[in-house]
C-alpha positions in Angstrom: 0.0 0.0 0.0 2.5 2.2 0.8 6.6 2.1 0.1 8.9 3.9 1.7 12.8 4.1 0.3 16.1 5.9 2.0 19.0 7.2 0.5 21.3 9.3 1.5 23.0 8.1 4.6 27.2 7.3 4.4 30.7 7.9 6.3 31.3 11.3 7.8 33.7 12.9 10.7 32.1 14.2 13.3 31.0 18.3 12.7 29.8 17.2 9.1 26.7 17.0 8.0 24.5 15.0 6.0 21.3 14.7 4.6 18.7 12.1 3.9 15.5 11.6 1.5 12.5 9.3 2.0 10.6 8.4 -1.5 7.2 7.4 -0.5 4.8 5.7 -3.2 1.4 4.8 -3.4 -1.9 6.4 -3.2 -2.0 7.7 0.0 1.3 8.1 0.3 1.1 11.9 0.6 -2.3 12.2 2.9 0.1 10.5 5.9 1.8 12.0 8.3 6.1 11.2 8.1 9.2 10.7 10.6 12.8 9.4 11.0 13.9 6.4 13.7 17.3 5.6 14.1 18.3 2.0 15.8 22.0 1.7 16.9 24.0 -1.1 17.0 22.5 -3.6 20.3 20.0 -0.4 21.1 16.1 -0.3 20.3 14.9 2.1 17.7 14.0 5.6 19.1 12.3 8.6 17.5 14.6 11.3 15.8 11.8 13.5 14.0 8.4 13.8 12.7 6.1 16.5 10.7 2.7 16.4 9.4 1.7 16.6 5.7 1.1 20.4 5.8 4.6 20.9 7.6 2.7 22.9 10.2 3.2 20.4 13.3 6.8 19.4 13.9 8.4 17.0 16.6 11.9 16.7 17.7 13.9 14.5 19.8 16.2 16.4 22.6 18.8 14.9 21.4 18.7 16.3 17.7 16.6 19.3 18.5 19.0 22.2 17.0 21.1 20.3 14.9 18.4 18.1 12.5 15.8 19.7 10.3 13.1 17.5 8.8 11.4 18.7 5.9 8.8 17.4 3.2 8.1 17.7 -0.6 4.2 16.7 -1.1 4.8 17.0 -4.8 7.6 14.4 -5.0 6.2 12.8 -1.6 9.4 13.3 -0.6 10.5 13.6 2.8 14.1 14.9 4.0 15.9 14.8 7.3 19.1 17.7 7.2 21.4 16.3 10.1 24.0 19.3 10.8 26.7 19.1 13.6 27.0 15.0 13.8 28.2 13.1 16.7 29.7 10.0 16.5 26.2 9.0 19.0 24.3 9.6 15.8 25.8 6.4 14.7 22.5 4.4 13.2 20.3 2.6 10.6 17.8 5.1 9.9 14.7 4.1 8.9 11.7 6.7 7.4 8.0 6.3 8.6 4.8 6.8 7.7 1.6 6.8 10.3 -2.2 6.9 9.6 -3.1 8.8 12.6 -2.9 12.3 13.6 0.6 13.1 15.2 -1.8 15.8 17.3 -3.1 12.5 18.9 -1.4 9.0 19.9 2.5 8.9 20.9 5.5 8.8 19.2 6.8 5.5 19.9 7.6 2.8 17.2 4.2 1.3 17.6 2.3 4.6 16.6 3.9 4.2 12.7 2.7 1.9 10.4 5.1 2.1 7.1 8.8 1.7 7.1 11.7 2.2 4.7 14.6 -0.3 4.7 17.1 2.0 6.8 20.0 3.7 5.8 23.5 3.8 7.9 24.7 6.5 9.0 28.1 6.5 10.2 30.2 9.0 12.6 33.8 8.9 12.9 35.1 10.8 16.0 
């Protein structure tokens, strides 16, 4: 119903940035609400970012807020996540989301997200 597909992710030092891009298809691909996970290595996967399909309600982790932007492209139902300032912490797989609820209601947690890319590494050298 709906596919999701990352790109983007690589090698950097730490202070570089980097930035990824979510293709979403299918028919309601657009009309759905979109976020970023990241899962390290032996870790669970946690929440980086989220933003509704009019880009008017935007969510942050603390530990990103400041440093990533998230960003969508409704005509190329597209969504990006601009990571400035990386730590070697942000070391991940990071996955894109999609959810069929309201990010006004429900939580944030993995459970609340029903789509999900194939993940992307992103790797921080210190």
């Amino acid at each position: 119903q709906v596919q999701l597909v990352e790109s983007g992710g690589g090698l950097v030092q730490a202070g570089d940035s980097l930035r990824l891009s979510c293709a979403a298809s299918g028919f309601i691909a657009s009309n759905l609400p979109m976020g970023w996970f990241r899962q390290a290595p032996g870790k669970e996967r946690e929440f980086v970012a989220a933003i509704s399909l009019s880009s008017g309600t935007i969510y942050y982790a603390d530990s990103v807020k400041g440093r990533f932007t998230i960003s969508r492209d409704n005509a190329k139902n597209t969504v990006f996540l601009q990571m400035n300032g990386l730590k070697p912490e942000d070391t991940a797989v990071y996955y894109c989301a999609a959810r069929a609820t309201s990010l006004l209601s429900g939580t944030m947690g993995s459970r609340s997200w029903s789509y999900w890319g194939q993940g992307t590494q992103v790797t921080v050298s210190s």
